[in-house]
Residue, then its C-alpha position, 0 to 999 in steps of 0.5 A: x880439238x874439232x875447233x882446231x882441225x876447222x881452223x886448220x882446214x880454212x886456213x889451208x883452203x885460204x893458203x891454196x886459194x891465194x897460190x892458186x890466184x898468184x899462180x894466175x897472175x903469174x901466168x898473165x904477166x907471163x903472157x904480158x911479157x911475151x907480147x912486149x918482147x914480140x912488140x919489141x923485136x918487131x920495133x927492133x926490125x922496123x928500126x933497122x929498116x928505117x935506118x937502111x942507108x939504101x933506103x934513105x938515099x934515094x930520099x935524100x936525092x929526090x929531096x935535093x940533100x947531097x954529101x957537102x964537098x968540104x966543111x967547117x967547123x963553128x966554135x961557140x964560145x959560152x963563157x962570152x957574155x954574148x956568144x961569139x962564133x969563132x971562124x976556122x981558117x980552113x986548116x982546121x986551126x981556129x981563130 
């Protein structure tokens, strides 16, 4: 009987260290998970920023880049042994 109740109270002291530590690391991957999600909401912010077309504007300018006038589309036909770049007649119909 004493045997018993021994068993019982060792293994009852296990079961509360064992939640006691998952309960820590609980608590920690909680954290964890706080600070990646206050990362990501500052990247998320950065992002935004950087994608500003105010901001990239003034860059393309001092570069040189501007908005093309017109355009032309290039078709490349991969099932051609060699690929062969087909040529638009300006009415956006392909040749």
């Amino acid at each position: 009987m004493v045997l018993i109740a021994v068993a019982a109270f060792l293994g009852l002291g296990f079961a509360r260290t064992s939640l006691d530590r998952s309960a820590f690391d609980l608590a920690e991957l909680n954290g964890a998970i706080d600070e990646q999600l206050a990362l990501n909401e500052q990247l998320r912010i950065e992002v935004a920023r950087l994608e500003n077309p105010a901001r990239i504007a003034p860059l393309a300018d001092e570069m040189g880049l501007v908005i093309p006038s017109d355009t032309n589309q290039l078709l490349v036909n991969l099932d051609a042994p060699s690929p062969v770049v087909a040529e638009s007649d300006g009415n956006g119909a392909n040749q």
